[in-house]
N, C-alpha and C positions, 0 to 999 in steps of 0.2 A: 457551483453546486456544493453545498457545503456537507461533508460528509461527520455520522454521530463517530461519537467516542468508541462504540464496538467496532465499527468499520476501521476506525485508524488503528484498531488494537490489530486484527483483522490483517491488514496493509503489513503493519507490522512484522506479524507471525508469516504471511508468507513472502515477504521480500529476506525476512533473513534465510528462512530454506532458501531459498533460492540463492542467495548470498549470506552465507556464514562468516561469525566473526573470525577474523586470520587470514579469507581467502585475498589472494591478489595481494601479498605482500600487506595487508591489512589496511590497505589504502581505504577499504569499507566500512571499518570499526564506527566511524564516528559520525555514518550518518542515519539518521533515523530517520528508518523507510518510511514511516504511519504516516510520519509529520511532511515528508516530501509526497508521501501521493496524495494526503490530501490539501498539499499547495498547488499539486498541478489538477485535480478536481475545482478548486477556485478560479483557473486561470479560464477566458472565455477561450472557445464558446461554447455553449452550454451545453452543446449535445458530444465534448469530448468529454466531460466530466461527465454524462451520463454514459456514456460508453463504459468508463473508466471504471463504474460504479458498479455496471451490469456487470465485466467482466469479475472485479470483487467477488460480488455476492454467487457467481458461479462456482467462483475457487474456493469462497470462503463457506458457504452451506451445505458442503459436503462433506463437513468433519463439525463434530461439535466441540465447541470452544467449553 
């Protein structure tokens, strides 16, 4: 399932809350959450990336961007 451009912006903003740059000895710095969740939205099957998508749009529609 291929996720739009707001969705990874989205992915983004909250995997760094959740993982700020520095945490963990900054082993985190260099990886960019948008671009990894929506690699594992692509991986099958299909109803993990719609999972993946629903839970998104939960976290991410209750703040405006």
């Amino acid at each position: 399932m291929k996720l739009r451009a707001f969705e990874v912006r989205w992915a983004d903003a909250i995997g760094r809350a959740l993982l700020p740059r520095g945490i963990l000895g900054g082993v985190v710095d260099t990886i960019d959450m948008g671009d990894e969740f929506r690699r594992e939205c692509l991986e099958p099957p299909w109803y993990g990336g719609l999972l993946l998508r629903a839970s998104l749009w939960l976290t991410g529609s209750r703040r405006r961007w």
